[in-house]
N, C-alpha and C positions, 0 to 999 in steps of 0.2 A: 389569680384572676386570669380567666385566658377569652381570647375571641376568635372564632374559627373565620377561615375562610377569606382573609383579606389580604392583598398583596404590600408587603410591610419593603421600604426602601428606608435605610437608618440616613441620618441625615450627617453630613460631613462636620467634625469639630472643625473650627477655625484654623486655619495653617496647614491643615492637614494637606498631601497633594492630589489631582484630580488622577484619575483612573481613564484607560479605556475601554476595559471590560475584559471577557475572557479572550485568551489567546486562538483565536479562530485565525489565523497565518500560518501556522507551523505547519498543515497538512495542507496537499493539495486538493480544490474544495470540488472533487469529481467524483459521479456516483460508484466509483471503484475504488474512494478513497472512505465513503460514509460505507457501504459494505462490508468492505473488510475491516472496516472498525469495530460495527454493530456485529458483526460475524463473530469477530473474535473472540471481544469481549462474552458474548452468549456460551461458544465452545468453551472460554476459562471458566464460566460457572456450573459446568454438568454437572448434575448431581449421578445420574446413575449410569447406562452402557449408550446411551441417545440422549438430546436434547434437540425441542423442537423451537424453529424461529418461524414467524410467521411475519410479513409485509404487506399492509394494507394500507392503498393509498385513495383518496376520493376527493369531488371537488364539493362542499358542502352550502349548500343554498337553502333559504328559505328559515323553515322551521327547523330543519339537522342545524343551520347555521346559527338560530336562537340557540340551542340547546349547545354546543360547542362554545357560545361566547360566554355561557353563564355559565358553561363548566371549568373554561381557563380566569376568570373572575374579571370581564373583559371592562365592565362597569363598576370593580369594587378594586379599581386603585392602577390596574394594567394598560387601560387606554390612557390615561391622565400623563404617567410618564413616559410611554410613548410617542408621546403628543412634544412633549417636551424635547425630548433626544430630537424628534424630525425638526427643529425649530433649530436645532444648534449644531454648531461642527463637528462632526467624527467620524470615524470611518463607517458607521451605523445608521449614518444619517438617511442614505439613498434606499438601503432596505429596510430600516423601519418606517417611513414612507410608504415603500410598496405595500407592508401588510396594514396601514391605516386604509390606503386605497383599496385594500380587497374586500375591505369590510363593506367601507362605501357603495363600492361598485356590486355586493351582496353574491359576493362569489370566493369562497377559500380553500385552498387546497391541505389536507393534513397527509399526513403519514404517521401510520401508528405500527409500534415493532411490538408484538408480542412473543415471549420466550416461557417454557414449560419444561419441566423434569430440569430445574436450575435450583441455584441458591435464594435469586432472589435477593432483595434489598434488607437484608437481613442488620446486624448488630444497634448500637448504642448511637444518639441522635449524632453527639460528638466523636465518639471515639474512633477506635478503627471495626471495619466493616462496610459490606459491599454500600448500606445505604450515606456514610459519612463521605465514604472514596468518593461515590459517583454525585452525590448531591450537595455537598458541604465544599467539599476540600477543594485545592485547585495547585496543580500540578503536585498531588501528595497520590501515589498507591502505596496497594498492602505487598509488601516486599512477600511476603507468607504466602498469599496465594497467588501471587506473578512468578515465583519462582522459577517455573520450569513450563512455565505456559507463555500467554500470547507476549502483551506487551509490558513495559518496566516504566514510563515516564509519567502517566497521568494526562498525557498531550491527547488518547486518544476520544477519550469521551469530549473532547472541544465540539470533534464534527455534529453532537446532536444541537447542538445550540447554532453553530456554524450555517447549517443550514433551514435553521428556521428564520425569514426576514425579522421575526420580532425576536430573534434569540433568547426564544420562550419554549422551555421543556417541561413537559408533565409526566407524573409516574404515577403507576399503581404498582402494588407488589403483593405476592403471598408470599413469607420469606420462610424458607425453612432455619434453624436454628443450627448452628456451626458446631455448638459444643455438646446439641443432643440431636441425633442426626433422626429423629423420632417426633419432634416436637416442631410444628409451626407454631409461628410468631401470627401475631393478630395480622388482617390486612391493613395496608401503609399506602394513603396518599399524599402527596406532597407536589410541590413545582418550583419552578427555579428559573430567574433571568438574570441575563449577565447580560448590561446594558455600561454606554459610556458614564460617567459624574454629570450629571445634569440637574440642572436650575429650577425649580418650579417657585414663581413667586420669588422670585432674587435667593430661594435658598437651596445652597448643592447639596443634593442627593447623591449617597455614593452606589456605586454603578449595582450593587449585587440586590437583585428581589429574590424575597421568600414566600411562598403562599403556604400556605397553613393555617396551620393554629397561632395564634398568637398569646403571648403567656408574658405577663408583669410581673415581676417577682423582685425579690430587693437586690437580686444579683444586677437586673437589667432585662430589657426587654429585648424579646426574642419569640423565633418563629420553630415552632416543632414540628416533624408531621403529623396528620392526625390518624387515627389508630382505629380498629373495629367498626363495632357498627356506624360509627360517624362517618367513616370513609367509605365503608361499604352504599352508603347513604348518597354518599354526592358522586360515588362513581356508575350507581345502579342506572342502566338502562344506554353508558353511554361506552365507546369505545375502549374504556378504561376499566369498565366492571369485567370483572373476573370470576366468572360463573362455575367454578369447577372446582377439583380439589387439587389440583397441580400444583404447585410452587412454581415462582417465578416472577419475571416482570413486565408491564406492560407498559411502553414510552409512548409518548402520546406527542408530536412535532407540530404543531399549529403553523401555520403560513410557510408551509414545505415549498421549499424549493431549490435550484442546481446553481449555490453561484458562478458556475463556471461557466453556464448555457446563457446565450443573451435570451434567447426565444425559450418560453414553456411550451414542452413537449406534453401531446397527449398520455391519459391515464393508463392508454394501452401500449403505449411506448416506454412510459415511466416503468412499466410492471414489466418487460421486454427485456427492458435495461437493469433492470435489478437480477432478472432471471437470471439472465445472460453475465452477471459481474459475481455471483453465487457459486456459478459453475465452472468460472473462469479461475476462482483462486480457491474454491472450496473441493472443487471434485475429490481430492483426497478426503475428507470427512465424509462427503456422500458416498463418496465409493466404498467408504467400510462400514455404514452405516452407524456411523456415531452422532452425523446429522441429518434432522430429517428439516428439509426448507420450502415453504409455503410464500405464495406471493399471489395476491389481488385486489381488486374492487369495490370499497366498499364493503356491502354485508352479502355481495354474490359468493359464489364458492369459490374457494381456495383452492388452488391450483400446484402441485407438487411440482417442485423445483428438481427434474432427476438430473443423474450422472450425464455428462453429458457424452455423444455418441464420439465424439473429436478424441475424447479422452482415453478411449480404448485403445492405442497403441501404449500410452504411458503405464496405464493399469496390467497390459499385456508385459511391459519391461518391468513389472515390480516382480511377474512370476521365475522370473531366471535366478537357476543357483549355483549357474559355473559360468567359466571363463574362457572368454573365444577370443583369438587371436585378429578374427576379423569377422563382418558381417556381408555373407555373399547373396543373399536375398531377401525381400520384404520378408516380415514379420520373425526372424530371427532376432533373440534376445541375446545380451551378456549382461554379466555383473563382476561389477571391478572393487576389487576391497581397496581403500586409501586411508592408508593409516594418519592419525594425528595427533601429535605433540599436544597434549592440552597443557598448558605451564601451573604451577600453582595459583590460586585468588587468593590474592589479599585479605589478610583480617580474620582466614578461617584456618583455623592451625590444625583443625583433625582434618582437610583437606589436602592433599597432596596432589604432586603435577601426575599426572596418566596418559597412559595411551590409549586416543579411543579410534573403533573402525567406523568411517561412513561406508556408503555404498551406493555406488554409481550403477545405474541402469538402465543399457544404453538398447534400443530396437531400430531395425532399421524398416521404414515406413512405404510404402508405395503413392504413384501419384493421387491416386484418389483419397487416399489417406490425410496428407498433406493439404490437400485443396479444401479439407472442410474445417481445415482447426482456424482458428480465430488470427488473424494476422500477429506477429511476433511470438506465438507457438511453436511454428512450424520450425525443424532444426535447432531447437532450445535445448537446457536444460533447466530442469523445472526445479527448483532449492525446496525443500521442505525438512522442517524438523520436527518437535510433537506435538504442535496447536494443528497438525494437518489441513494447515494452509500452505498455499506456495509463496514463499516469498516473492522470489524472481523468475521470470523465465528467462535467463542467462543467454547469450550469443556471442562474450568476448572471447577471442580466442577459436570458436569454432570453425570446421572445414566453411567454408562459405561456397564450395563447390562439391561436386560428388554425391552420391547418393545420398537421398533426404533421409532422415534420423530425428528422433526426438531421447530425449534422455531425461533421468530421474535422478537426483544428488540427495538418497536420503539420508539424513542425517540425525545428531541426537535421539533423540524418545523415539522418532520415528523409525529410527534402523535397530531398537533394541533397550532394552529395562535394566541394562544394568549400572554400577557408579561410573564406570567410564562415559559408557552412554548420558547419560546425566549431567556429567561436568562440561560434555562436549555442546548437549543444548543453551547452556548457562552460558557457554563462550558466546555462541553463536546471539545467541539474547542481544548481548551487551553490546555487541558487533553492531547492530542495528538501528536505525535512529528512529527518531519519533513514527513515520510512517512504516515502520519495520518491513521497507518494500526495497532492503538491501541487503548484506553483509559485508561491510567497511573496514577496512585493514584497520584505518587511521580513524577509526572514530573515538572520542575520548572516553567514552566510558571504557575502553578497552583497556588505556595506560592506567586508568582509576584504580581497574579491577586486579592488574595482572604486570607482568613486565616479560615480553614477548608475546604477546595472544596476537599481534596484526601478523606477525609472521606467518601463525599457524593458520589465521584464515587464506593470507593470501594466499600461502603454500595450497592447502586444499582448492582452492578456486582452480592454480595455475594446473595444476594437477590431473583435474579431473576434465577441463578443457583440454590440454595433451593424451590423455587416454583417447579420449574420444579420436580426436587429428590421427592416432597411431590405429583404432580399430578401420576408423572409416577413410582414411587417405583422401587423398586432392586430385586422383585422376579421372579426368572429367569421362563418362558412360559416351557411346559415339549417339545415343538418342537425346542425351544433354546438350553437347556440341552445340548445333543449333542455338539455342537459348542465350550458353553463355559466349557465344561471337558476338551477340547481337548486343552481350552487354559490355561491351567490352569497350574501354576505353584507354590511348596512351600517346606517348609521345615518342615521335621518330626522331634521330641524327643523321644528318646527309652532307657531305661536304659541299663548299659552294662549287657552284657550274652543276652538280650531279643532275639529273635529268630523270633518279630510280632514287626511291627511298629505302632503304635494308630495315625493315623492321628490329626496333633493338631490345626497346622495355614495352613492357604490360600491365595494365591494371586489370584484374578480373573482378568486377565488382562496379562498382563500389554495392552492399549490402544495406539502406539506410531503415532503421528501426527508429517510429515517434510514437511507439506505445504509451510509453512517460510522457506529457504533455511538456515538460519542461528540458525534456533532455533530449539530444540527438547523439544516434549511434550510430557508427559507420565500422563496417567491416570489409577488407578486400585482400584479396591474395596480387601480387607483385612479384614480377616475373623478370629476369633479362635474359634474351636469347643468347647473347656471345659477349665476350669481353674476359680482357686479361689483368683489370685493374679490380682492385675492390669498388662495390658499388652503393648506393643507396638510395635513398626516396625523402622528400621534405613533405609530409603528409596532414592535409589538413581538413576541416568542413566546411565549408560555404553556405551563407544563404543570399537568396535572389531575393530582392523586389518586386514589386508587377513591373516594373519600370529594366528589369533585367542588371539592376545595378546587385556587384557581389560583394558581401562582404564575410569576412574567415567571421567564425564564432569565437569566442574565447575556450579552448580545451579546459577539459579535466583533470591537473596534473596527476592525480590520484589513479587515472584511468585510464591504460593501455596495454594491450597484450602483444607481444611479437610471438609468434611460433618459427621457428629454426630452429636445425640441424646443428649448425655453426655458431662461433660469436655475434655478437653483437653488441652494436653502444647505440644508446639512445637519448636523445636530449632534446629538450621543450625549447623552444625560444618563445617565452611569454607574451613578447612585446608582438612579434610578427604574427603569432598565435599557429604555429604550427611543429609539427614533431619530425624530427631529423634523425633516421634508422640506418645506419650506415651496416654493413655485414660483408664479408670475404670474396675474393673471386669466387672459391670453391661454391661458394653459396649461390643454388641457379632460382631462388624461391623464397620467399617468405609471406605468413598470412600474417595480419595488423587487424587487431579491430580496439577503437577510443571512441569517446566522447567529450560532447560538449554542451552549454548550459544554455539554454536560450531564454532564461528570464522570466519574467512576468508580461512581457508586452504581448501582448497580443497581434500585433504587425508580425513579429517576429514568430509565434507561434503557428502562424498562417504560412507564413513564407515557405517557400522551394527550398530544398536542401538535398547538397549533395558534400559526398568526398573528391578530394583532388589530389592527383600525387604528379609531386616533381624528380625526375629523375637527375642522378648527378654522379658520379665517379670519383674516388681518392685519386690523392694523388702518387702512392705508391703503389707497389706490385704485393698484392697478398700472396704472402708465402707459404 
């Protein structure tokens, strides 16, 4: 016995515990965090040499807005337990709320992701396959088709629900079939909420909704998607029908919105900010045409997402096939081979440890060049492997003075097809955490996987940041000068009575990078004119108040580069929160670039932030 179309919440056995619903924390909730999720995940499903995304976002009133509520089943069981959750404590409370008020107020905003020449929500309702991964399961992927593509943990489809205030997702799909690459699968709608444990009538509901079909049977009652013409039926005429012969799938986000943003931005800002976060960590896909990306309004026309123009010095450094010693004018490329240790993986015996090549590729940029890339581009290195996204645009360790540079660290799939290549993207995987918008020496899946792999990444990080230091050096151009005087910030030693200061140490810099909304980066070069003792610096971050009160942030013990010539010793003092670089007479130079975490508050997210270096001296004579 089955009944289409109703939103089914199972109800909690006695003793059982209460839930808060899907893990929407683990990712940062910023439109840079849902794109390159939805991104991704699209690129892991190509089926053929392209796959196209499409972003349509509107505010939906009136009669569009009848036709939206009766297509997510807004009166057949969906308002009832939202009513409920706004009624009781959880972290759901504030924004299922906003979407009862958008209803009232007769104004809602969606977002709908359409993807074609994909896989599509393709296998079995329970089993493995794209439609169980994305719609059943929860922090479960298919190890098979993550392998060597975007993400590993399951954390990343949270953002679709994440940013819906009702954390209410719809799908439609044309799937193609896995195991006959010839054959679709019927069309498949379905929906899915991930809501707290809540009470209707004194009885707990537990947090997860189904919409479907609903189906009685002696095993138990349960929600399937529904299939063919039935689906074809309830999705025809709305955002969700799928008119073509494409495979693929279409997400449908009801009561869209930026938790991150207090204020909702306009439709033409929202579509601006999508463009613009596509080209920012996508341009390697567009740029080889593997994706094509579309963003707009509604049912106006769609608007192609190109490569963007900032990008052509990086794409200009992929063309280099030799090796310069140095870069003496704009638009001059090199390419530096860095070999890497990949150790053996655990648990795979016809696997063995390899050596694989990335390949650093480094251009050096002019001012104009420079002045149009998007802030924390500029002087980067851009990490990519073969989901041809950029992970990171890296700036630890780099020259922080001298001619402006951008650089390309490619790696795995993306520097080459063969098993080395391969095992070195698998490393690089595991290296990464839920938001895959790093490479972590010390992250655990690494010790899981391997025994040595934090070595190998950090060794290539450290590596490929000293290349660069060695092409592009730290002597400031006399048409720089200027600039960096002005940035210039340090502390003098004068004895008492003196009436003249001797200039002794320098900070050049500080560099501070808040691209990460939760992180701060500082990078500076540190300088001391004279002296016969060893010397050092106590280096740390600060942030300000409106009020001009300072306080150090807590560092990243994980995260700091020294570049020198000489020795060096370095050590954190956790409690005082700053890092202590001590280094030899001989030594007249060293660049430092760390971080630090500045949390979830918001005060603190706002705040002034800068570096600070205290200068200090041993107490013996470096020899």
């Amino acid at each position: 016995m089955s009944k289409a179309n109703d939103w089914f919440f199972r109800k909690t056995p006695y003793g059982d515990s209460e839930r808060g619903g899907v893990d929407s924390f683990s990712l940062p909730s910023t439109i840079d965090t849902f794109v390159r999720e939805v991104v991704q995940n699209v690129n892991d499903q190509r089926v053929g040499e392209q796959v196209r995304v499409e972003f349509s976002v509107d505010d939906l009133q009136g009669k569009a807005l009848e036709q939206l509520l009766d297509l997510i089943g807004w009166n057949r069981g969906l308002r009832e337990h939202l009513e409920a959750v706004s009624t009781q404590k959880s972290h759901l409370q504030q924004s299922v709320r906003r979407s009862l008020r958008a209803v009232e107020e007769g104004r809602v905003r969606v977002l709908t992701v359409r993807d074609s020449g994909a896989y599509g929500l393709e296998g079995d309702e329970m089993e493995d396959g794209n439609f169980a991964m994305l719609c059943r399961h929860v922090l479960v992927t298919d190890a098979k088709s993550k392998r060597v593509q975007g993400g590993s943990y399951g954390l990343g489809k949270s953002v679709l629900w994440a940013f819906s205030a009702a954390s209410t997702v719809l799908f439609s799909s044309l799937p193609l079939s896995r195991s006959n690459s010839s054959l679709k699968e019927p069309l498949r709608f379905f929906g899915r909420s991930y809501l707290p444990s809540h009470r209707i009538d004194g009885v707990l509901h537990q947090p997860d909704g189904f919409f479907g079909e609903q189906i009685d049977e002696e095993r138990g009652h349960w929600v399937s998607s529904v299939r063919g013409t039935s689906a074809a039926a309830i999705c025809k005429g709305t955002s969700l029908e799928r008119d073509d012969a494409e495979t693929g799938t279409t997400i449908l986000i009801p009561f869209f919105y930026v938790p991150s943003q207090e204020d909702e931005v306009s439709l033409a800002e929202l579509n601006a900010e999508i463009a613009a976060s596509v080209q920012r960590w996508f341009w390697p896909a567009l740029s080889s045409g593997s994706l094509s990306a579309w963003c707009g309004t509604g049912k106006k026309r769609l608007e192609q997402i190109q490569t963007p123009d900032w990008a052509a010095p990086h794409i200009r450094s992929l063309q280099a096939t030799t090796e310069l010693q140095s870069l003496n004018q704009p638009g001059e490329v090199t390419r530096i081979p860095l070999l890497v240790s990949v150790p053996k993986r655990r648990n795979e015996p016809l696997l063995d440890a390899s050596d694989a090549t990335a390949f650093l590729y480094v251009t050096r940029v002019d001012s104009a060049e420079i002045s149009s890339m998007p802030a924390g581009i500029g002087r980067s290195v851009a990490y990519i492997r073969g989901a041809e996204m950029v992970v990171r645009y890296a700036t630890h360790g780099l020259p922080s003075i001298g001619p402006d540079f951008v650089a390309v660290l490619a790696t795995g799939r993306f520097a080459g097809l063969s098993a080395s290549d391969e095992a070195l993207e698998n490393l690089l995987r595991d290296s990464e955490p839920p938001a895959h918008d790093k490479w972590d020496p010390k992250w655990p899946k690494l010790s899981d996987n391997y025994s040595g792999a934090g070595r190998a990444v950090s060794t290539l990080i450290s590596e490929s940041a000293q290349s660069i230091g060695r092409i592009m050096g730290t002597r400031i151009d006399s048409t720089d000068a200027p600039k960096k005087l002005a940035e210039l910030l340090g502390s003098r030693k004068r004895s008492a009575g003196s009436r003249k200061r001797t200039e002794q140490f320098q900070m050049l810099g500080p560099d501070i990078d808040r691209s990460v909304p939760e992180i701060i980066r500082a990078s500076m070069t540190l300088v001391r004119n004279f002296g016969e003792f060893g010397w050092g610096a106590k280096v740390s971050i600060v942030l300000m108040d409106e009020n001009g009160k300072a306080s150090r942030s807590r560092l990243d013990p994980d995260d700091i580069v020294v570049n020198t010539t000489g020795p060096v010793r370095i050590e954190l003092d956790e409690v005082a929160n700053f890092w202590s670089i001590s280094v030899p007479s001989t030594t007249k130079q060293f660049e430092v670039s760390f971080s630090a975490g500045v949390g979830d508050s918001r005060i603190a997210r706002m705040a002034m932030a800068t570096a600070r270096a205290v200068y200090f001296k041993t107490t013996e004579v470096s020899k």
